[in-house]
PDB file of N, CA, C and O in Angstrom:
ATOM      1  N   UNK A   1       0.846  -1.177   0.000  1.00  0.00           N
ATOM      2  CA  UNK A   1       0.000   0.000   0.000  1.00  0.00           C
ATOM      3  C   UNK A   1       0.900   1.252   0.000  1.00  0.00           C
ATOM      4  O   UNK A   1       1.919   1.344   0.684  1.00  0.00           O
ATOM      5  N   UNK A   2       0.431   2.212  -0.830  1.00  0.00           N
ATOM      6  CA  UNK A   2       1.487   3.380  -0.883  1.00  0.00           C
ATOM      7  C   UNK A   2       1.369   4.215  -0.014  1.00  0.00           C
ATOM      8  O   UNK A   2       0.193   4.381   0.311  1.00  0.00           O
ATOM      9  N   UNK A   3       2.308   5.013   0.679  1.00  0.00           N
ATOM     10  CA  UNK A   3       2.365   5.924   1.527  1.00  0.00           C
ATOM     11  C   UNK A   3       1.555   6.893   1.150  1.00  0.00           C
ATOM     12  O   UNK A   3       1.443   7.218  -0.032  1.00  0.00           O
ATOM     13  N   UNK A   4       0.734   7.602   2.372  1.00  0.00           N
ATOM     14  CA  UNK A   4      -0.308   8.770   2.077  1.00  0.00           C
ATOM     15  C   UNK A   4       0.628   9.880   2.202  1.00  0.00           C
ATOM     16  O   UNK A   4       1.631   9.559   2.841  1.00  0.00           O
ATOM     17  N   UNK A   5       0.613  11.216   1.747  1.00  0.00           N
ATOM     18  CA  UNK A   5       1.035  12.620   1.785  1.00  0.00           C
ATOM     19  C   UNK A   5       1.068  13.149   2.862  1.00  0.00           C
ATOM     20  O   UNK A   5       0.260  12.463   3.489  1.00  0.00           O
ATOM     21  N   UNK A   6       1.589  14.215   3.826  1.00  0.00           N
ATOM     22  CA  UNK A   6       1.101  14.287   4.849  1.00  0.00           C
ATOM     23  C   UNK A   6       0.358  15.784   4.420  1.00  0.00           C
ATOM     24  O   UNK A   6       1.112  16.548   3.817  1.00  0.00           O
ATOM     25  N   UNK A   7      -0.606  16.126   4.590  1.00  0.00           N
ATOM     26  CA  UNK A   7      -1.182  17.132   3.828  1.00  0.00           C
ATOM     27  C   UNK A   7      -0.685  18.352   5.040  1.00  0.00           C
ATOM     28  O   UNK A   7      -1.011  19.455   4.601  1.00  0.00           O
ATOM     29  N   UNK A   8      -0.096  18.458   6.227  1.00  0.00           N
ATOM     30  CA  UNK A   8       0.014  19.499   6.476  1.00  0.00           C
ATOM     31  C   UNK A   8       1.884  19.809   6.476  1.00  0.00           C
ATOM     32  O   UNK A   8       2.576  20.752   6.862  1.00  0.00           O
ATOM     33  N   UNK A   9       2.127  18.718   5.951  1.00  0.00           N
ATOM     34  CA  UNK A   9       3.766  18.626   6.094  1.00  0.00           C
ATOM     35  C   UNK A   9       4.137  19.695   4.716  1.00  0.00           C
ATOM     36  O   UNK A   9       5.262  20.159   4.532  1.00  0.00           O
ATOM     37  N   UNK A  10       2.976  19.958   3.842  1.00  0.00           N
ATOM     38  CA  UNK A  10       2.594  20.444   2.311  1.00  0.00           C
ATOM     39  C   UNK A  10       2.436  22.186   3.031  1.00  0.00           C
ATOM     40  O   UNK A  10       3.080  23.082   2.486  1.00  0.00           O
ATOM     41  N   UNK A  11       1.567  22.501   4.218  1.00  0.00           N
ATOM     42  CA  UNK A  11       1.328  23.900   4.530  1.00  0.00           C
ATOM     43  C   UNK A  11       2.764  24.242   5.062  1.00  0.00           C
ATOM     44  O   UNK A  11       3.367  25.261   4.723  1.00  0.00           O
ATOM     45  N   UNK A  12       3.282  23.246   5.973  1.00  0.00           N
ATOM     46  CA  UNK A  12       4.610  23.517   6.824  1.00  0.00           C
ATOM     47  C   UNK A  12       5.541  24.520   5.889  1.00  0.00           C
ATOM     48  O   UNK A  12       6.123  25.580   6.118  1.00  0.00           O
ATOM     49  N   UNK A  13       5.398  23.647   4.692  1.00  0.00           N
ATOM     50  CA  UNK A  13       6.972  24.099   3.867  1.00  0.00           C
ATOM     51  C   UNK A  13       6.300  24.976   3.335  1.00  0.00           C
ATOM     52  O   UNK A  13       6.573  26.020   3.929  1.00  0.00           O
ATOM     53  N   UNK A  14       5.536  25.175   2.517  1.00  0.00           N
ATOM     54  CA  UNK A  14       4.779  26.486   1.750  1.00  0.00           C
ATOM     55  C   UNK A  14       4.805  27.983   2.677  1.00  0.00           C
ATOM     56  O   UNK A  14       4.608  29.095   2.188  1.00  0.00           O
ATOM     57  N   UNK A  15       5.092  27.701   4.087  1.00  0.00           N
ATOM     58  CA  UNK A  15       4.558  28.908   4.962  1.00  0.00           C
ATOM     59  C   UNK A  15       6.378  29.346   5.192  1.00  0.00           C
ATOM     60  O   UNK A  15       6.902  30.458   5.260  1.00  0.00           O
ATOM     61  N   UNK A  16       7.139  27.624   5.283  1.00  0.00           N
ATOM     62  CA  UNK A  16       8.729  28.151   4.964  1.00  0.00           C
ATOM     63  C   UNK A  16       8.670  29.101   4.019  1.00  0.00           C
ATOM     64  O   UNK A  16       8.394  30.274   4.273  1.00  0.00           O
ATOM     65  N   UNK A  17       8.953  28.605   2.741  1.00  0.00           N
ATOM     66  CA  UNK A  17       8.996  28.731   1.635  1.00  0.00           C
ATOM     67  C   UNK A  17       8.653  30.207   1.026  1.00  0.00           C
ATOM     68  O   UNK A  17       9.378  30.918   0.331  1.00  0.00           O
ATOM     69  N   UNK A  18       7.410  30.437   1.469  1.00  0.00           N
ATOM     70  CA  UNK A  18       6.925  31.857   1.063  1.00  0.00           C
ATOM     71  C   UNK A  18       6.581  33.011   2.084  1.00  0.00           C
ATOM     72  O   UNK A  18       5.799  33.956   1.982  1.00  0.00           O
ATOM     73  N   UNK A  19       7.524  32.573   3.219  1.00  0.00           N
ATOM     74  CA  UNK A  19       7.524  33.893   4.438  1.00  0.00           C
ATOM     75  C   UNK A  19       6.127  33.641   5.291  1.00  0.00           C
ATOM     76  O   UNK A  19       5.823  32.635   5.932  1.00  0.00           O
ATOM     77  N   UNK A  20       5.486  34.672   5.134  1.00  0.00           N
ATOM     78  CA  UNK A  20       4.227  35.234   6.103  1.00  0.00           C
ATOM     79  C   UNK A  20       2.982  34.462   4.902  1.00  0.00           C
ATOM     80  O   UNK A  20       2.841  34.498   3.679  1.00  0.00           O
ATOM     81  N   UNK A  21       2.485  34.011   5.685  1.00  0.00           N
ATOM     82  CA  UNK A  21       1.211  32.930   5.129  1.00  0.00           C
ATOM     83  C   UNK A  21       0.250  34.622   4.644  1.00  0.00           C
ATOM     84  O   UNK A  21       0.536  35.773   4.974  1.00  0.00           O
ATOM     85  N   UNK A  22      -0.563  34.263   4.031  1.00  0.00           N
ATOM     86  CA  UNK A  22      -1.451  35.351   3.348  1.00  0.00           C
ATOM     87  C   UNK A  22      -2.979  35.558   3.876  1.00  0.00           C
ATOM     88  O   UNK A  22      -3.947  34.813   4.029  1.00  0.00           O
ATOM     89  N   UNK A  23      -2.752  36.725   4.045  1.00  0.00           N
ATOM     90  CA  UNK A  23      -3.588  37.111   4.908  1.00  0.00           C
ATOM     91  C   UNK A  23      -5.329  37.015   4.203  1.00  0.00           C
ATOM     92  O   UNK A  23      -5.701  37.708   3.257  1.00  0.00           O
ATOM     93  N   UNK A  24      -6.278  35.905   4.999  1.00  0.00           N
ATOM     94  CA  UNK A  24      -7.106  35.906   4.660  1.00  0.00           C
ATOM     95  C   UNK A  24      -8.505  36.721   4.343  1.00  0.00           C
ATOM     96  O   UNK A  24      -9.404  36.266   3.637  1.00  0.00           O
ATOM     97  N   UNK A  25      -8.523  37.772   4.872  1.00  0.00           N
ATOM     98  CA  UNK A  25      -9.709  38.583   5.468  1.00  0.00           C
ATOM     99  C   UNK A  25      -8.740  40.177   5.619  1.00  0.00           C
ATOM    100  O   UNK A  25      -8.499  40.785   6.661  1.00  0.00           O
ATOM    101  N   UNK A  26      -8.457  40.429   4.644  1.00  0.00           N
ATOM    102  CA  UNK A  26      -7.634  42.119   4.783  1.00  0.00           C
ATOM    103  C   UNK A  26      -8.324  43.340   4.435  1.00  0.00           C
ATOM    104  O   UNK A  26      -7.712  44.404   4.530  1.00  0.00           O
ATOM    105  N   UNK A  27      -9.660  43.314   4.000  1.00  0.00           N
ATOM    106  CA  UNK A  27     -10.963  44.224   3.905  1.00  0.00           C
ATOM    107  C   UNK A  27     -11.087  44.028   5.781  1.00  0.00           C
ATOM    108  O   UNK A  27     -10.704  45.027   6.391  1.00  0.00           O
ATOM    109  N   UNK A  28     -11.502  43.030   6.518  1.00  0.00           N
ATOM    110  CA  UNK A  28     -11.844  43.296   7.707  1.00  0.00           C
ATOM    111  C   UNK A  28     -10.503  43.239   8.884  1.00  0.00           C
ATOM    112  O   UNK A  28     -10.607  43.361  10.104  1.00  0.00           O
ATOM    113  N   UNK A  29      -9.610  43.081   8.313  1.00  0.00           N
ATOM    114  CA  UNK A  29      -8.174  43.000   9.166  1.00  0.00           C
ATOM    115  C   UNK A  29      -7.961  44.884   9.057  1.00  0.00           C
ATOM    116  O   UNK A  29      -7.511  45.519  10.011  1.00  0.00           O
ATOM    117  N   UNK A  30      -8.239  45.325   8.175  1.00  0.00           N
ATOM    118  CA  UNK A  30      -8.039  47.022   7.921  1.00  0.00           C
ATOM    119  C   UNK A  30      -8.950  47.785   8.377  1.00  0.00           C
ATOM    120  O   UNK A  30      -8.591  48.949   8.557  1.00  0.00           O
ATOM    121  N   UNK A  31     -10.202  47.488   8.674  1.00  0.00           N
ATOM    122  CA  UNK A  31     -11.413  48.354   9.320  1.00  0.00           C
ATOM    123  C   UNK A  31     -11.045  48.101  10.623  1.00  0.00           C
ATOM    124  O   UNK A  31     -10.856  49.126  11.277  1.00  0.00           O
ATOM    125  N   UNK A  32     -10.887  47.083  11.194  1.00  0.00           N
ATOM    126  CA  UNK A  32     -10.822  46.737  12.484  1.00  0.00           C
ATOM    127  C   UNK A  32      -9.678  47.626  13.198  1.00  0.00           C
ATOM    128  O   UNK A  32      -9.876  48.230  14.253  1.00  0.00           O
ATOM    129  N   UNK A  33      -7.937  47.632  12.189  1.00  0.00           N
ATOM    130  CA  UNK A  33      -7.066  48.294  12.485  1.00  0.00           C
ATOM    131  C   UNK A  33      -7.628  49.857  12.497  1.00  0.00           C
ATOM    132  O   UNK A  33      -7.203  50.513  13.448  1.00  0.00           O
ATOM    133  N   UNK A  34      -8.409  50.468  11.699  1.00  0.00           N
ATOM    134  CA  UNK A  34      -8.789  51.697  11.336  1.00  0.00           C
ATOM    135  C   UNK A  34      -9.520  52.277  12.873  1.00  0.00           C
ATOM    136  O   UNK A  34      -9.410  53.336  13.490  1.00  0.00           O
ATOM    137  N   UNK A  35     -10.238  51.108  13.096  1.00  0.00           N
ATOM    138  CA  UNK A  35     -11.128  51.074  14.172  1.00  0.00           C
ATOM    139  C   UNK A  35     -10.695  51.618  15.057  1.00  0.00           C
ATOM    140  O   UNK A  35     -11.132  52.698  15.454  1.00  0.00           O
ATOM    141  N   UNK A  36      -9.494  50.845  15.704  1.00  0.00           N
ATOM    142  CA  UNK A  36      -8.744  50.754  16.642  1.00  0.00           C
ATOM    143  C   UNK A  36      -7.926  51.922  17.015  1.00  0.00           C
ATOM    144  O   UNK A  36      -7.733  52.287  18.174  1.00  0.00           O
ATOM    145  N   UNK A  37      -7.454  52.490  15.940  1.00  0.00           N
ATOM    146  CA  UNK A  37      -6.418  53.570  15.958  1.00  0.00           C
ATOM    147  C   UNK A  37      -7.395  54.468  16.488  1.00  0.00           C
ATOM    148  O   UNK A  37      -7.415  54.822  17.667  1.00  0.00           O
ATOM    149  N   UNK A  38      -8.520  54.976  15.266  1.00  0.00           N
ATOM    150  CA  UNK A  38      -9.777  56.030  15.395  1.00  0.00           C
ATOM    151  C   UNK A  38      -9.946  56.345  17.259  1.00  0.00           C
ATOM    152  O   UNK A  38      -9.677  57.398  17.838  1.00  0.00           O
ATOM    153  N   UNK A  39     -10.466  55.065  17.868  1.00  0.00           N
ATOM    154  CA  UNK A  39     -10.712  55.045  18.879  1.00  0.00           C
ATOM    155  C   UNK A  39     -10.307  54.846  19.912  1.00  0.00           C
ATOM    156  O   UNK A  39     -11.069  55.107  20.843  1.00  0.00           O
ATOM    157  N   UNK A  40      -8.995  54.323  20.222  1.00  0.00           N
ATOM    158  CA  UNK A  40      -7.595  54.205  20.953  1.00  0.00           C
ATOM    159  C   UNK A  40      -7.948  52.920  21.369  1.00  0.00           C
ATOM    160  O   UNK A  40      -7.687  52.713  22.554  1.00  0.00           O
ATOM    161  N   UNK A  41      -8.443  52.022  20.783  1.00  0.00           N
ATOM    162  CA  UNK A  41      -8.655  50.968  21.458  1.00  0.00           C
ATOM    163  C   UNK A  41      -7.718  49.886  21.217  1.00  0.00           C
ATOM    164  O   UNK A  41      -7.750  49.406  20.083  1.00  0.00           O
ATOM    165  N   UNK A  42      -6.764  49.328  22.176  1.00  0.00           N
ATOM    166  CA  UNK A  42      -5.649  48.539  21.755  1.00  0.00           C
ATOM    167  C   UNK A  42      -6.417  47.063  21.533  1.00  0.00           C
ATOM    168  O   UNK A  42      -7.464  46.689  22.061  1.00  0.00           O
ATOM    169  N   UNK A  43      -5.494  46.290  20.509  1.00  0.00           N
ATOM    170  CA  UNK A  43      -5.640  45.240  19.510  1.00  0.00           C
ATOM    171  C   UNK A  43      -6.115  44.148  20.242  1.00  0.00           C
ATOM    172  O   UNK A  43      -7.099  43.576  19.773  1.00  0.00           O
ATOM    173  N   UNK A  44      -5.610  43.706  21.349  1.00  0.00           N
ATOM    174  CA  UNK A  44      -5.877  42.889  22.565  1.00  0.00           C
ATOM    175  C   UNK A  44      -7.798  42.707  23.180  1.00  0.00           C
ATOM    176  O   UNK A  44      -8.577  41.819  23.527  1.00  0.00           O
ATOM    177  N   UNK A  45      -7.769  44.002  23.017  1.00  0.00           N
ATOM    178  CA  UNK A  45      -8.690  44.474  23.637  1.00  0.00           C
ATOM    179  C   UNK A  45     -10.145  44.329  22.632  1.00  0.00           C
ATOM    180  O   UNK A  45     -11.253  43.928  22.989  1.00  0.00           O
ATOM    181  N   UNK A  46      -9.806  44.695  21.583  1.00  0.00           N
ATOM    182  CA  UNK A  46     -11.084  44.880  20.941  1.00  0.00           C
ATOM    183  C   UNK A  46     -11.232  43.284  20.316  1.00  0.00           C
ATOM    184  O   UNK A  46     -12.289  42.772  19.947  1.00  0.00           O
ATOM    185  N   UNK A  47      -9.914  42.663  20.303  1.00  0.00           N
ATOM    186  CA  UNK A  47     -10.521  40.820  19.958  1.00  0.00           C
ATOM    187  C   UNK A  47     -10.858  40.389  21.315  1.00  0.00           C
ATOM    188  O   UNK A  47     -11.569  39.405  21.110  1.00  0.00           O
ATOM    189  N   UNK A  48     -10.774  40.534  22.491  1.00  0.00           N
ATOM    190  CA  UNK A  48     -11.582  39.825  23.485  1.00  0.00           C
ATOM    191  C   UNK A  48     -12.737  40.654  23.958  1.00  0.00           C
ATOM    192  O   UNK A  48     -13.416  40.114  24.831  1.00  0.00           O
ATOM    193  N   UNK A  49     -13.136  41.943  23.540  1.00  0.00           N
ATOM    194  CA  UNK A  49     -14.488  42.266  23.596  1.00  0.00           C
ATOM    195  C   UNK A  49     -14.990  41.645  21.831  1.00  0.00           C
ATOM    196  O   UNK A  49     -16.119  42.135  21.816  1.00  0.00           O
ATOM    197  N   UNK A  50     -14.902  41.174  20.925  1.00  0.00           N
ATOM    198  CA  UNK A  50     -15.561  40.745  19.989  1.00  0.00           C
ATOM    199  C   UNK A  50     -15.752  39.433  20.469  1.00  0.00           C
ATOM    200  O   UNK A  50     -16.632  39.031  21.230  1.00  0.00           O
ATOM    201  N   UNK A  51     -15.038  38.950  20.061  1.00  0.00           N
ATOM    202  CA  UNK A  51     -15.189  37.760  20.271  1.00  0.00           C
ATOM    203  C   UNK A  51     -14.512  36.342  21.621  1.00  0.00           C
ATOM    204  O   UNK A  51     -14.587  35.115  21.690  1.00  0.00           O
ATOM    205  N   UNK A  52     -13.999  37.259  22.327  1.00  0.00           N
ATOM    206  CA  UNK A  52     -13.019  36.748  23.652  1.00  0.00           C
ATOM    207  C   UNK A  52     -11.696  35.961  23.707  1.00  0.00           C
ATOM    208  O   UNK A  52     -11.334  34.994  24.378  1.00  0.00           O
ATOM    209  N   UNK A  53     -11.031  36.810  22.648  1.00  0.00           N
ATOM    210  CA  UNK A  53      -9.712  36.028  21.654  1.00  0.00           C
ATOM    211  C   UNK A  53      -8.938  37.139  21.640  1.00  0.00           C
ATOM    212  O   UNK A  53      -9.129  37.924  20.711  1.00  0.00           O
ATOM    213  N   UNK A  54      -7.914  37.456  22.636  1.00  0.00           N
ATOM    214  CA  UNK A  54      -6.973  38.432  22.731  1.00  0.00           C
ATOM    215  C   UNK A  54      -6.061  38.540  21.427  1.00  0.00           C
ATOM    216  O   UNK A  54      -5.742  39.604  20.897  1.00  0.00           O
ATOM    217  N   UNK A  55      -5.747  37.453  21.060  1.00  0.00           N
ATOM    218  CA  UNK A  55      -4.922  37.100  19.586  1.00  0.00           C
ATOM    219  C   UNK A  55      -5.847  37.076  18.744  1.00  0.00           C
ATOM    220  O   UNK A  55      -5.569  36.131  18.005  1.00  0.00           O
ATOM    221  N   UNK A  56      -7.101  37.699  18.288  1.00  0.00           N
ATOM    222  CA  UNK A  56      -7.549  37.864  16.897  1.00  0.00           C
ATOM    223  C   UNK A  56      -6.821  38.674  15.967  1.00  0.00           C
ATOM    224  O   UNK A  56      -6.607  38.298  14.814  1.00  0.00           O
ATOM    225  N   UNK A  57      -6.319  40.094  16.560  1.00  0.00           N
ATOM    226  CA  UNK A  57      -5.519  40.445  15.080  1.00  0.00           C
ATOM    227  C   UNK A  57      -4.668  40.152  14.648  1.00  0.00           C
ATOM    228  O   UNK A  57      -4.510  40.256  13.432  1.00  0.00           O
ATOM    229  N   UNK A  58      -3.488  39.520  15.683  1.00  0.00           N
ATOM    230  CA  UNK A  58      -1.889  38.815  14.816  1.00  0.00           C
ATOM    231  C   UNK A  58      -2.644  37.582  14.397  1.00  0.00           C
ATOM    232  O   UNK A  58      -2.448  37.292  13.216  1.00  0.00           O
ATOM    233  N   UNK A  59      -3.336  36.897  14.956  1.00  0.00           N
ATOM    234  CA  UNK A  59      -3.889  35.167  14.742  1.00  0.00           C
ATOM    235  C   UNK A  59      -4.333  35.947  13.083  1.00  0.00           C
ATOM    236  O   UNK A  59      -3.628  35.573  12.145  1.00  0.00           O
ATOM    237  N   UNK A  60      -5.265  36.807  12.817  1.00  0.00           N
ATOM    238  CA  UNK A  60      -5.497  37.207  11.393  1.00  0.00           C
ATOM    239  C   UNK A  60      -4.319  37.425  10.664  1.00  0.00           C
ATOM    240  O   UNK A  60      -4.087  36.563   9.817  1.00  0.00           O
ATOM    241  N   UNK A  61      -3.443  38.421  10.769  1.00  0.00           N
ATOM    242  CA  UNK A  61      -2.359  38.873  10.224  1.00  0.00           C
ATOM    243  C   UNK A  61      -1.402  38.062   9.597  1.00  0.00           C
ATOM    244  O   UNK A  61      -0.704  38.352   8.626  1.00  0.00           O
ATOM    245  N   UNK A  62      -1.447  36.621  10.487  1.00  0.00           N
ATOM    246  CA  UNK A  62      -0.803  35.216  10.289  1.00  0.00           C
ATOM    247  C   UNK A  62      -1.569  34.666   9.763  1.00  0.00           C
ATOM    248  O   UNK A  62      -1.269  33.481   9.910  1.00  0.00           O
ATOM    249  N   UNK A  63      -2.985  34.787   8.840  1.00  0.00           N
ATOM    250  CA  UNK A  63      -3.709  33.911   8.183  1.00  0.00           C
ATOM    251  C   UNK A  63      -4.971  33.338   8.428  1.00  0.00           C
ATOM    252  O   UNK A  63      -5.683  32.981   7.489  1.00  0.00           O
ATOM    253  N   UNK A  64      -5.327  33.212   9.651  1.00  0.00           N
ATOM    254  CA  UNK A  64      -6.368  32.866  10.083  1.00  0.00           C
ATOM    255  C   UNK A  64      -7.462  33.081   9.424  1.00  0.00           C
ATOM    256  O   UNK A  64      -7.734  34.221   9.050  1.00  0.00           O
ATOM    257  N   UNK A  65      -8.392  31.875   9.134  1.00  0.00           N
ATOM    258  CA  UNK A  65      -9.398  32.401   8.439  1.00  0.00           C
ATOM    259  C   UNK A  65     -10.842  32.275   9.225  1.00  0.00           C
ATOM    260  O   UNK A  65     -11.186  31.094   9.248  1.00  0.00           O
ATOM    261  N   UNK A  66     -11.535  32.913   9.702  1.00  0.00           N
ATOM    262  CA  UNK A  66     -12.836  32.532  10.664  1.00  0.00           C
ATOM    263  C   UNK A  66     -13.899  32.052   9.758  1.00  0.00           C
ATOM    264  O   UNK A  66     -14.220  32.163   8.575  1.00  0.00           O
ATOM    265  N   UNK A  67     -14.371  31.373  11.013  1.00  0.00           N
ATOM    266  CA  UNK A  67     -15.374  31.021  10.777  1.00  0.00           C
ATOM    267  C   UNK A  67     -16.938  31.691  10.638  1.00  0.00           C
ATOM    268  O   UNK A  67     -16.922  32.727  11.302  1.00  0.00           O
ATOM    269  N   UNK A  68     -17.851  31.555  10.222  1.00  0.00           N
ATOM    270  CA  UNK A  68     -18.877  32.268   9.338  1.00  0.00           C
ATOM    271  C   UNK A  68     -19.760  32.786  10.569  1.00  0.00           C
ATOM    272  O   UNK A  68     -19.931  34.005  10.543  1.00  0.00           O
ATOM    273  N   UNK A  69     -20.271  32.210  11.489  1.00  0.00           N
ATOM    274  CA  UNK A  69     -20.705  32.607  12.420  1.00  0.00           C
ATOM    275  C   UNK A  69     -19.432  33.681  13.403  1.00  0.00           C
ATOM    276  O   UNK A  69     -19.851  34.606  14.099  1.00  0.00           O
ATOM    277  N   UNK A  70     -17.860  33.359  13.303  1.00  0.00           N
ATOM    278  CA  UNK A  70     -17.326  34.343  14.203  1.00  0.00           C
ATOM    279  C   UNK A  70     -17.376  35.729  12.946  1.00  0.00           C
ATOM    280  O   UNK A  70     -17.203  36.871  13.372  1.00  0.00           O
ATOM    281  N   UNK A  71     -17.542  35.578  11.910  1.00  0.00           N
ATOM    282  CA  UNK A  71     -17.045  36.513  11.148  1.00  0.00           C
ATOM    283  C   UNK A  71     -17.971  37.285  11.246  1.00  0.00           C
ATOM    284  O   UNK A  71     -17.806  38.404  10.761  1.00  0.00           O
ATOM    285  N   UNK A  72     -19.515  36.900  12.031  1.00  0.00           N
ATOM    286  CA  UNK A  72     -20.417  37.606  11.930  1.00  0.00           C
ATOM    287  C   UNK A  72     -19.779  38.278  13.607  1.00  0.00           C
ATOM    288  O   UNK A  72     -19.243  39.378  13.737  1.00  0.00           O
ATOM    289  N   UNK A  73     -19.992  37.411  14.576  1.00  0.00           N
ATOM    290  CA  UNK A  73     -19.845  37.902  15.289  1.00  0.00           C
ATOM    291  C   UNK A  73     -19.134  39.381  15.696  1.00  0.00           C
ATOM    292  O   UNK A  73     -19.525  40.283  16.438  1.00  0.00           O
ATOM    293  N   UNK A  74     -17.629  39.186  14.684  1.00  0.00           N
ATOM    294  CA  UNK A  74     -16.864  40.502  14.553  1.00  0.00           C
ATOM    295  C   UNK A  74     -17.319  41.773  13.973  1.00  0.00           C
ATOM    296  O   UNK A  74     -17.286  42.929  14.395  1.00  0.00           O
ATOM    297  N   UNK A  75     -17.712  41.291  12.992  1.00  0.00           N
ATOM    298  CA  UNK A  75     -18.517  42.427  11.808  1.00  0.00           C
ATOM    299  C   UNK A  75     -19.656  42.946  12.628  1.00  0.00           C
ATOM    300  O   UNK A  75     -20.168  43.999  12.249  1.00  0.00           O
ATOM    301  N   UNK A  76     -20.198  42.272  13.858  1.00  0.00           N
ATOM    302  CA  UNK A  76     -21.506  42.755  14.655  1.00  0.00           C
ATOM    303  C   UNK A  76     -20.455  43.942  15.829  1.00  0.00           C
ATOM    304  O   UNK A  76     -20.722  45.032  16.333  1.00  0.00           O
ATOM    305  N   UNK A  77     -19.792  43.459  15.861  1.00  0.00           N
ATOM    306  CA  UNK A  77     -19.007  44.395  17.067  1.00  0.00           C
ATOM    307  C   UNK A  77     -18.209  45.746  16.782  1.00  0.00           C
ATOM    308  O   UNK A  77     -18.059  46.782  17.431  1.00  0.00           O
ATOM    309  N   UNK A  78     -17.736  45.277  15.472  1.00  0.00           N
ATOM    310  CA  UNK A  78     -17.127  46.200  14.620  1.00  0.00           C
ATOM    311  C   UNK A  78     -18.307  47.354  14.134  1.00  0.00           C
ATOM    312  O   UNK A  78     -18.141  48.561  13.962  1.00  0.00           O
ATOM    313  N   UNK A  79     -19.137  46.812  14.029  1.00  0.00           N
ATOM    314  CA  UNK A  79     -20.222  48.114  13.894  1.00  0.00           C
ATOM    315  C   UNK A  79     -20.753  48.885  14.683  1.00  0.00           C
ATOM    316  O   UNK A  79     -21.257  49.933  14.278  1.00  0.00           O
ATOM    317  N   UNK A  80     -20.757  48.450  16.311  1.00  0.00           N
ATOM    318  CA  UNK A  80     -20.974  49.297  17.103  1.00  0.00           C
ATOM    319  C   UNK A  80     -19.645  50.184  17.794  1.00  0.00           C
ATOM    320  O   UNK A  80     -19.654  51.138  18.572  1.00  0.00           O
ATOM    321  N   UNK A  81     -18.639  49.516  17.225  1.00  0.00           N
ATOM    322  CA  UNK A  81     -17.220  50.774  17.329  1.00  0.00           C
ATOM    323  C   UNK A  81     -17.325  51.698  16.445  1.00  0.00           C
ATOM    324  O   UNK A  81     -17.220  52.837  16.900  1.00  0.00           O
ATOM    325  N   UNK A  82     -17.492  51.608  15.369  1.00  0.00           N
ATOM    326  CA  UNK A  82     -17.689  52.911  13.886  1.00  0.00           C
ATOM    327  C   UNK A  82     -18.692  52.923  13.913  1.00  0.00           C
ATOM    328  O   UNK A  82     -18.866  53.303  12.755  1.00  0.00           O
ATOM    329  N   UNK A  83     -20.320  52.745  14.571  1.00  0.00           N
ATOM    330  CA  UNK A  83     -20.634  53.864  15.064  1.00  0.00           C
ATOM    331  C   UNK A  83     -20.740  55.021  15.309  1.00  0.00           C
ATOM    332  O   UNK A  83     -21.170  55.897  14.558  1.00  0.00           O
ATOM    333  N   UNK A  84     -20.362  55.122  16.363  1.00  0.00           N
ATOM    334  CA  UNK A  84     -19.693  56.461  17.287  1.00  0.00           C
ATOM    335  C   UNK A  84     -19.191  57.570  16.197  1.00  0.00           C
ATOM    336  O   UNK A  84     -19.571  58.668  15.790  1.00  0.00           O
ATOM    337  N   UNK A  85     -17.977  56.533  15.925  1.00  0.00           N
ATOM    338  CA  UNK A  85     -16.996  57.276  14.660  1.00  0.00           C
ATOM    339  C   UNK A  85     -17.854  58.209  13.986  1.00  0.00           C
ATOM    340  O   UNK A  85     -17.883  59.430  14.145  1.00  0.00           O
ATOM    341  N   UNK A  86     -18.582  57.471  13.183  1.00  0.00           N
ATOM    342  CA  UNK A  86     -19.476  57.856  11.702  1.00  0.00           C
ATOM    343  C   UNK A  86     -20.292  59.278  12.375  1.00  0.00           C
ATOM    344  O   UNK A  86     -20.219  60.332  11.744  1.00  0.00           O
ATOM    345  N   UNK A  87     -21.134  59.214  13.809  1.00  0.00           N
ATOM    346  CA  UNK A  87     -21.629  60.134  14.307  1.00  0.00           C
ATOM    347  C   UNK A  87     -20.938  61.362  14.626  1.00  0.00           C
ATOM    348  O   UNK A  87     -21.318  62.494  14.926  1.00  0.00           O
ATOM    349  N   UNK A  88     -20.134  60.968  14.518  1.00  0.00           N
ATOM    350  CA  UNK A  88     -19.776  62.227  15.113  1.00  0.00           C
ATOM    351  C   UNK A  88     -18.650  62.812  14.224  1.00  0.00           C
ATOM    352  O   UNK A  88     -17.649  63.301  14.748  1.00  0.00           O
ATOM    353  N   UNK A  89     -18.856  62.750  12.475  1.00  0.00           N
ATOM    354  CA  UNK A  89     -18.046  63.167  11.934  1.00  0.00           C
ATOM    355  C   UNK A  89     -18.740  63.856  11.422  1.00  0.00           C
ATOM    356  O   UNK A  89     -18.313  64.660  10.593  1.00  0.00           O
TER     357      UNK A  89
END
C-alpha cells in the first residue's frame, strides 16, 4: 500500500517557503485596524471584547481564516465601534 502525503507537512513548507502565510480577510483586518487607531482601542482588547480572543488580530495577520458565524460575530461588534466614529463626523 502506498504511503499517504502528509497534507500538512505540504502547509509547513509552503509557509517556509513563502515567508508570512497570506492574509485571509484584509478588507476586515483594515477596518478593524482603522477602528482601533480612530478610537484608541488597543488590539488585545477589541478581539476579546468581539469575540473573547486576545490574539484575533496577529492570529489574522498570520492567516487565520474565521469562521462564518465568528465573522459575523466581529462584523456585529465592529459596527458598534464605527458607530460612534461615523456620528460624530
Amino acid at each position: 500500500m502506498p504511503k499517504r502525503k502528509n497534507p500538512l507537512a505540504t502547509l509547513e513548507q509552503s509557509s517556509v517557503c513563502f515567508g508570512m502565510a497570506e492574509i485571509v480577510h484584509p478588507k476586515l483586518l483594515a477596518r478593524i485596524e482603522a477602528a482601533c487607531t480612530a478610537s484608541g482601542t488597543p488590539e488585545w482588547r477589541f478581539g476579546e471584547k468581539a469575540i473573547n480572543d486576545a490574539n484575533l488580530i496577529p492570529s489574522l495577520r498570520e492567516g487565520r481564516e474565521l469562521r462564518r458565524s465568528t465573522l459575523r460575530r466581529v462584523e456585529a461588534f465592529l459596527a458598534t465601534v464605527e458607530a460612534p466614529e461615523k456620528a460624530a463626523s
